[in-house]
C-alpha positions in Angstrom: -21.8 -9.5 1.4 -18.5 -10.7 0.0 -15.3 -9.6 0.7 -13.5 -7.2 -2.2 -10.3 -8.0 -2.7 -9.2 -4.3 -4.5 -6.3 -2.8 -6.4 -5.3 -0.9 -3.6 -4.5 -4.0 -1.2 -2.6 -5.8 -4.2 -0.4 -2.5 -4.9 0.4 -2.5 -0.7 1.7 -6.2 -0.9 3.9 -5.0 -3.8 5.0 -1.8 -2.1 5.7 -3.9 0.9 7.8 -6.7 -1.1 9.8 -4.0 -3.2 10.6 -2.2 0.3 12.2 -5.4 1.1 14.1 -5.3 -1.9 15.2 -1.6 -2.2 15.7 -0.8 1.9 19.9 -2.1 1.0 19.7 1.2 -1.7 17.6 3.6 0.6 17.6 3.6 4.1 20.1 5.6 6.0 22.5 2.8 6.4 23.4 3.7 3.0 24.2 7.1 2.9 27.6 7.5 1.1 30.3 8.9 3.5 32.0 10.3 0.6 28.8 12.2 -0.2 29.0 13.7 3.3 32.6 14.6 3.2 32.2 16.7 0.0 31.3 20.0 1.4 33.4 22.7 2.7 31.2 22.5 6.3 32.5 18.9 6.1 36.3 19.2 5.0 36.0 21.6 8.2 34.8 19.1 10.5 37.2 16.7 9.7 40.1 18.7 9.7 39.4 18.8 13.8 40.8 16.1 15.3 37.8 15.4 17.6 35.6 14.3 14.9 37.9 11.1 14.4 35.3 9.2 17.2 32.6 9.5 14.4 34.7 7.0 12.3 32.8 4.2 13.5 31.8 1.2 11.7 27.9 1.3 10.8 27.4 -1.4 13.4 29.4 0.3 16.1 28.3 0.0 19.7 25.8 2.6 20.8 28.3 3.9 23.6 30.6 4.7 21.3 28.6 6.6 19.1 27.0 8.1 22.3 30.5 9.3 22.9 31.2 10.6 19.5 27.9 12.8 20.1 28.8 14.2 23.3 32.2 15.5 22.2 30.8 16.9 18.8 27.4 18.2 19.9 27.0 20.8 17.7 28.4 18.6 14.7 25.2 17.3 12.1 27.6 14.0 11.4 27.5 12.9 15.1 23.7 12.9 15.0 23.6 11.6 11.5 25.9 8.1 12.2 23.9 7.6 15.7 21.0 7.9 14.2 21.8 5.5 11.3 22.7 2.8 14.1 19.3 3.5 16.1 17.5 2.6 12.4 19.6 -0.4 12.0 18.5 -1.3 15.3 14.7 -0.5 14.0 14.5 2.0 17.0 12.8 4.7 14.7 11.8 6.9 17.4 15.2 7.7 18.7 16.3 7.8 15.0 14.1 10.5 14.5 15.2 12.5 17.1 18.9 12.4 15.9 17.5 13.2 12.8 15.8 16.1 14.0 18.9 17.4 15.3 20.9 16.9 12.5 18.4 19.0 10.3 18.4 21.6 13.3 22.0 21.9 13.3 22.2 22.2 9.4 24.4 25.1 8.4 22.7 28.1 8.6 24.9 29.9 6.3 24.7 27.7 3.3 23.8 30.7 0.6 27.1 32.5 1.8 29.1 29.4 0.5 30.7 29.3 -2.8 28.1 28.4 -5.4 30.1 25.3 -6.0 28.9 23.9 -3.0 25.8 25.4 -2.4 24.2 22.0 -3.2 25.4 20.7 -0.3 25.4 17.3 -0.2 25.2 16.6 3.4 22.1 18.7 4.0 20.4 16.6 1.2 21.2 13.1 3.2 20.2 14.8 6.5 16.3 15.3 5.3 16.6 12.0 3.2 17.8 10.1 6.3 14.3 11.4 8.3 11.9 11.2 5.6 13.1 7.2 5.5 12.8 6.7 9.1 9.2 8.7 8.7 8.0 6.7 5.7 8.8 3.5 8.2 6.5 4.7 11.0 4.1 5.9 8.1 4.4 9.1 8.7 3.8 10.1 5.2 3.1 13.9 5.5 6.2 14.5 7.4 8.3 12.3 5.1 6.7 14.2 1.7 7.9 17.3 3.8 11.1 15.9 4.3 11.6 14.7 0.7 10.7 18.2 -0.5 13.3 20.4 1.4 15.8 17.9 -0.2 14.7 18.7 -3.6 14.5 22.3 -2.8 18.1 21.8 -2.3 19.3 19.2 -5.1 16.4 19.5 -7.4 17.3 16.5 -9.5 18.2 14.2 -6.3 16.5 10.9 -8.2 16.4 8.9 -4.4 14.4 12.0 -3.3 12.3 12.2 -6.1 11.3 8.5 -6.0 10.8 8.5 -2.2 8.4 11.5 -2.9 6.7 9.8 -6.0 6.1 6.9 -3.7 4.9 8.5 -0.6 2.5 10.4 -2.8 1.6 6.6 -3.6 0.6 5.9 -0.1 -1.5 8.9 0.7 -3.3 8.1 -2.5 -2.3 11.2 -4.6 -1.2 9.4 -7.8 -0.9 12.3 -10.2 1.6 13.7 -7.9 3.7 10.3 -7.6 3.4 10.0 -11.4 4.9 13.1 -12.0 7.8 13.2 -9.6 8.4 9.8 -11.5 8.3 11.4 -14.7 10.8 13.3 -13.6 13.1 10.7 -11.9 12.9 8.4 -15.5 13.9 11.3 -17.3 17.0 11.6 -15.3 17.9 8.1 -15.6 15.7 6.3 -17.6 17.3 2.9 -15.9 16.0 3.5 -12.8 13.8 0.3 -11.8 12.3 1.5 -8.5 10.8 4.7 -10.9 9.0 2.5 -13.0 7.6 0.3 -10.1 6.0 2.8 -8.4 4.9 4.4 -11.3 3.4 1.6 -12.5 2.0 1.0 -9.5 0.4 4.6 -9.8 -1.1 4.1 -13.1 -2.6 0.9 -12.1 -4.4 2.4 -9.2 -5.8 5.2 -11.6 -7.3 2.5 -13.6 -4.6 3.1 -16.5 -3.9 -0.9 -16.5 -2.1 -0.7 -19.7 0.1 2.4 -18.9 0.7 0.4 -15.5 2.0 -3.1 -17.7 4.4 -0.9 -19.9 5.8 0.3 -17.0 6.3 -3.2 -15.3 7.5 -4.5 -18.4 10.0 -1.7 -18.7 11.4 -2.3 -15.5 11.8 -6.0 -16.1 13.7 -5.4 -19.2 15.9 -3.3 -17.2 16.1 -6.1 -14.4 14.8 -9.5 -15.5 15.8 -11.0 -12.4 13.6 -8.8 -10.1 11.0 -10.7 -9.1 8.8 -7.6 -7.6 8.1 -6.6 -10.6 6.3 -9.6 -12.0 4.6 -9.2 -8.6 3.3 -5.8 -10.3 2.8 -7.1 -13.8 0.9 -10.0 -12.4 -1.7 -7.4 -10.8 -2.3 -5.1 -13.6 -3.4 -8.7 -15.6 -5.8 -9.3 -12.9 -7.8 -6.5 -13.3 -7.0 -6.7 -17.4 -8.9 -10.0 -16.6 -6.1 -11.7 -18.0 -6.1 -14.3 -15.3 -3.8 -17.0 -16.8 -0.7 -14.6 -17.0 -1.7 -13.3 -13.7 -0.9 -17.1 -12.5 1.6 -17.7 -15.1 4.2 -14.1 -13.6 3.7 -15.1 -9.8 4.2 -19.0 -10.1 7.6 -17.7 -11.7 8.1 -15.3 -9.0 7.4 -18.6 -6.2 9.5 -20.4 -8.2 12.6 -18.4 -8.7 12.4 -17.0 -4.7 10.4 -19.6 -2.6 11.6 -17.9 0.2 10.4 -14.7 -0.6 6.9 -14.1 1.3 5.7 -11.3 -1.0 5.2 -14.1 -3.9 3.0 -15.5 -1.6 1.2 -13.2 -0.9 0.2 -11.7 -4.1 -0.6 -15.3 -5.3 -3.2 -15.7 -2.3 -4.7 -12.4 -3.2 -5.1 -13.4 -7.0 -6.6 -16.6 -5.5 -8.8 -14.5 -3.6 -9.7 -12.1 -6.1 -10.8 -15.1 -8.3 -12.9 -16.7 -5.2 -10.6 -19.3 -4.7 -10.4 -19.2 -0.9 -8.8 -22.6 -0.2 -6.1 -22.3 -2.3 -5.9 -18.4 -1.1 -5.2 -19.9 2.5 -2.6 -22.2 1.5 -0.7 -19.4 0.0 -1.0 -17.3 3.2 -0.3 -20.5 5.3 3.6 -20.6 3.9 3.7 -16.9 3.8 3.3 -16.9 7.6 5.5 -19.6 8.0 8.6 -17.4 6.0 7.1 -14.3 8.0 5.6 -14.7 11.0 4.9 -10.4 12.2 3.9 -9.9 8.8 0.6 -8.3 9.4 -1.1 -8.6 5.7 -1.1 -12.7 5.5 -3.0 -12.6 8.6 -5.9 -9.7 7.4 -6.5 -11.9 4.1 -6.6 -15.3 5.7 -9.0 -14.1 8.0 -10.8 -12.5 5.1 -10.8 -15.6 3.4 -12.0 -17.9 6.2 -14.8 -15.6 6.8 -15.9 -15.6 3.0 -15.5 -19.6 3.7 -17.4 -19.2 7.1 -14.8 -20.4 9.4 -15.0 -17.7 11.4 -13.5 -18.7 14.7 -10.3 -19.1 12.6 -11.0 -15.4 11.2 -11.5 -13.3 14.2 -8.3 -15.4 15.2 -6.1 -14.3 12.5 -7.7 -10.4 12.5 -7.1 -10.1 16.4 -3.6 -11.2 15.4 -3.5 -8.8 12.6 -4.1 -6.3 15.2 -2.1 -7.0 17.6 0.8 -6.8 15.0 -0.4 -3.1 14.2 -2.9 -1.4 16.4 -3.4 1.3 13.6 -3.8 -0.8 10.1 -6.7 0.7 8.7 -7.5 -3.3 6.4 -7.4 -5.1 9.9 -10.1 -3.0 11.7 -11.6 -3.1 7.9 -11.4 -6.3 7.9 -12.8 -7.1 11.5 -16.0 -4.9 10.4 -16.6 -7.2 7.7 -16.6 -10.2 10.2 -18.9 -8.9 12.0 -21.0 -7.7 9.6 -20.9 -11.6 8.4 -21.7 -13.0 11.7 -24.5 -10.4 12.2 -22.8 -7.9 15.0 -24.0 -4.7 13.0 -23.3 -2.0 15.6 -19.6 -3.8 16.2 -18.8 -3.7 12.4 -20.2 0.1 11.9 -18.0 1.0 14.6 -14.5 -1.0 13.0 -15.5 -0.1 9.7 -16.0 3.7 11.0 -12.8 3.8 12.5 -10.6 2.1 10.0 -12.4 4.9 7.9 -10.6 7.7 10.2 -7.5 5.7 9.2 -7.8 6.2 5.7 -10.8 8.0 4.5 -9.9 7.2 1.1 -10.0 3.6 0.7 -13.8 2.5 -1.5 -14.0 -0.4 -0.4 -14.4 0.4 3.1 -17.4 2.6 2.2 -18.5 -0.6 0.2 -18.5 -2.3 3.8 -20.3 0.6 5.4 -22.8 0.7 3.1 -23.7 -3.0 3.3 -23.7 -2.4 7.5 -26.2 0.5 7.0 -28.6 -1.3 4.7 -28.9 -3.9 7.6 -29.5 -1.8 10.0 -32.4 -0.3 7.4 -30.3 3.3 7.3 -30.3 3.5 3.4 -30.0 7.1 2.8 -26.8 6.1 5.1 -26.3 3.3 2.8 -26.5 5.2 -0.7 -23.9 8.0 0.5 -21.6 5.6 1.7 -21.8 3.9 -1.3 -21.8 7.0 -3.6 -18.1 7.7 -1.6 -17.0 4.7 -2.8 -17.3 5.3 -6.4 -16.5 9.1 -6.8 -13.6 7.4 -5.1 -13.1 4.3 -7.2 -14.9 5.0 -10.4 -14.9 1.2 -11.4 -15.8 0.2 -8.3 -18.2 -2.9 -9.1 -19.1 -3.2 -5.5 -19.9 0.4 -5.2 -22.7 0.2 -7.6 -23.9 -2.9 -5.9 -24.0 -1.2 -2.9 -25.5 2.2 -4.0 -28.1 0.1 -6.5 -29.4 -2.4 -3.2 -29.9 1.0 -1.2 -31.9 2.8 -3.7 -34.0 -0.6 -4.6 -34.7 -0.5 -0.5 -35.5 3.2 -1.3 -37.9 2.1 -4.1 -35.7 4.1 -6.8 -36.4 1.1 -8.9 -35.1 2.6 -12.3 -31.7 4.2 -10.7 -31.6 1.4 -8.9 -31.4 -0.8 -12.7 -29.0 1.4 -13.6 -26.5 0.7 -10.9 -27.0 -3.2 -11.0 -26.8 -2.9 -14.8 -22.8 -1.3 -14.5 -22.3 -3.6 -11.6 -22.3 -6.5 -13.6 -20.7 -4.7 -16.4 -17.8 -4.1 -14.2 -18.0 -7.3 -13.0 -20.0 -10.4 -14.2 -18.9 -12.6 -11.6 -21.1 -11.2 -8.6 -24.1 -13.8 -7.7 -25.5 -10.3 -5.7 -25.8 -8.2 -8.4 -27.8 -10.7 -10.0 -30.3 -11.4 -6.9 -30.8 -8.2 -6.3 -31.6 -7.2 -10.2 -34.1 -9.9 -9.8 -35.5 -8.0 -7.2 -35.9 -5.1 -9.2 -37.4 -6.6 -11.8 -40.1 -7.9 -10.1 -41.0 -4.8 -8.9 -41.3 -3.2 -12.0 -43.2 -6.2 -13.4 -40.4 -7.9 -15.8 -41.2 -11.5 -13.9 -39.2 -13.7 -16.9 -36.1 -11.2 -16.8 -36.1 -11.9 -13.1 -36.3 -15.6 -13.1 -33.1 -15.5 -15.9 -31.0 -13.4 -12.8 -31.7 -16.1 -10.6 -30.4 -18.6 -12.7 -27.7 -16.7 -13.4 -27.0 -16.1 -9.6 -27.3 -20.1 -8.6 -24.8 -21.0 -11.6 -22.4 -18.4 -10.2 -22.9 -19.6 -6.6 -22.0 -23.0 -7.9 -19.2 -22.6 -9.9 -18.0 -20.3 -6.9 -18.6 -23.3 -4.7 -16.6 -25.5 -6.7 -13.3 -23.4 -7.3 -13.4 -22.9 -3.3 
């Protein structure tokens, strides 16, 4: 059982390294005042003389913007700036409930008011301001929600129509994401963050070369932004054009060495290739530039387990954990540990949960499918598996999975068949090759079976020596 290192986990790192990047252009500390000060609700509420307290700077004491709130209670703005120092402060949960009361005490006559500023501006911030704070406690339903009533009211808002496009990311719904992209390139065809997330979208649909126009685009527009050879370098990866892979994020290291996000996607790429030593160094001196950053942590583990260090694992995993209670890859990635060191009924109930997490990550079901063939449950073990790939169609793993369940089900034939487009997918996996050589004993092809064997020991080596 080896760890799969998947698209999905490379396209988090880069969602969490261009958040670092584009939180100065989207969070609520941002909001242009000027914006706000555009509509007629808002030339009215500065035109009374107690909404001077509101003109605080953005790092303004609390008391003070406490104060501003309790003499303009019924005023969105008041809400609006306290809640903007709250999420400065990362205190999301008492910006969200200035946000709520800023959308609450949205003007309710806003279709009465001339058409010139029926678009009102201020509205629009108010829902953009929550969905941000949502989308940082992953909320992603109720910032989609959010995202939408400001389109409903600014229909070509491009920050609302990226957010969307990249929420729909997270939750896994890529059509949607590319086309609210669409939409935000064709109203300005400059915007970077549209072609990151749609690239990233493209990539996870297996569209690889859609996914690398889209990178490319965006570094043409901005040849300095290092997130998006972070991007580029992952859509080579699974184009199984290593080299370049290595050649974008050793420029990425090299032009931000202080960046953690380069890092990481380096150590994944390491991983991905089997290359677990050099995968720990990477995630060594991205914990060293980010030490709460819960991802290093998840695929150090992963890669001391696949190097069977795994007091040094369930160390990083349990820190990974205690960093984020709910991340779906560290309870994923503590089932695979103890699948590994032969806990079955411990991993089946991780890899069970981090499946209530996110029921649509494959390569969990991978995981539980190799859990249930342990514990001989292989009608358990094929529909896991099948999950997997009506999930990830190229899932090489999948078919591994799905192909060792039906050979323990004596479906020798479909059994073939899955083992064959495993290695098609991916020629690198000594399993697939052992357990081919299974089936082919079974059905009596004894010098086909001897050639898999070979085939798995000269992968096992070569494996061996890259580690």
């Amino acid at each position: 059982m080896t760890m799969q290192w998947h698209y999905r986990t490379a396209m988090v790192i880069l969602a969490i390294a261009f958040c670092q990047q584009s939180a100065s252009s989207a969070d609520p500390a941002n909001l242009s005042e000027d914006s706000l000060a555009q509509t007629e609700a808002n030339k009215q509420v500065q035109a009374n003389e107690s909404v001077k307290s509101l003109e605080q700077p953005k790092d303004a004491p609390l008391k003070d913007l406490d104060d501003a709130v309790a003499r303009n209670s019924q005023i969105p703005d008041a809400y609006l700036s306290r809640g903007t120092a709250h999420f400065n402060r990362q205190e999301f949960e008492a910006a969200i409930k200035d946000f709520d009361k800023t959308v609450e005490l949205e003007p309710q006559n806003v279709k009465e008011l001339d058409k010139a500023i029926f678009l009102n501006p201020a509205c629009v911030d108010y829902y953009l301001s929550r969905g941000w704070v949502e989308c940082k406690l992953s909320n992603h339903r109720q910032a989609i929600s959010d995202y939408t009533e400001a389109l409903q009211r600014d229909p070509d808002n491009l920050s609302a129509l990226i957010r969307r496009g990249s929420m729909y990311f997270s939750d896994t719904e890529y059509g949607l994401a590319v086309k609210d992209l669409d939409r935000a390139i064709s109203i300005d065809p400059k915007s970077e963050r549209a072609y990151v997330y749609r690239g990233m979208s493209h990539g996870a649909m297996n569209e690889y070369e859609l996914a690398l126009k889209d990178f490319d685009q965006g570094i043409r527009i901005n040849p300095d932004d290092v997130d998006l050879y972070i991007g580029r370098s992952t859509a080579f990866t699974y184009m199984k054009r290593y080299d370049d892979a290595l050649t974008n994020l050793n420029f990425v290291i090299e032009h931000a060495p202080q960046d953690f996000s380069g890092y990481d996607a380096r150590g994944w790429l390491y991983g991905f290739q089997a290359k677990y030593r050099l995968a720990i160094k990477d995630f060594d001196r991205s914990i060293q530039l980010a030490p709460e950053h819960n991802y290093a942590y998840i695929w150090r583990g992963r890669a001391y387990c696949n190097l069977g260090r795994y007091h040094l694992a369930r160390k990083d995993i349990d820190r990974a954990l205690a960093l984020d209670p709910k991340d779906d890859e560290a309870y994923a990635a503590r089932g695979f540990f103890f699948c590994k060191t032969n806990h079955y009924q411990s991993a089946l109930k991780d890899l069970m949960f981090a499946c209530s997490l996110n029921p649509k990550d494959s390569a969990v079901y991978d995981n539980l499918s190799d859990v249930f063939c342990r514990l001989k449950r292989y009608q358990e073990a094929y529909d896991a598996a099948n999950k997997a790939i009506n999930q990830y169609p190229q899932d090489s793993y999948g078919f591994l999975s799905r192909g060792e369940a039906l050979l323990m089900m004596d479906k020798y034939e479909n059994a073939l068949a899955d083992l064959n487009k495993s290695i098609e997918l991916n020629p690198a996996i000594s399993e697939a090759y052992c357990f081919r050589a299974k089936v082919y004993d079974k059905i009596g092809k004894k010098d086909l079976a001897a050639d898999d064997r070979k085939s798995a020991k000269k992968i096992r080596l070569q494996t061996k020596h890259d580690q």
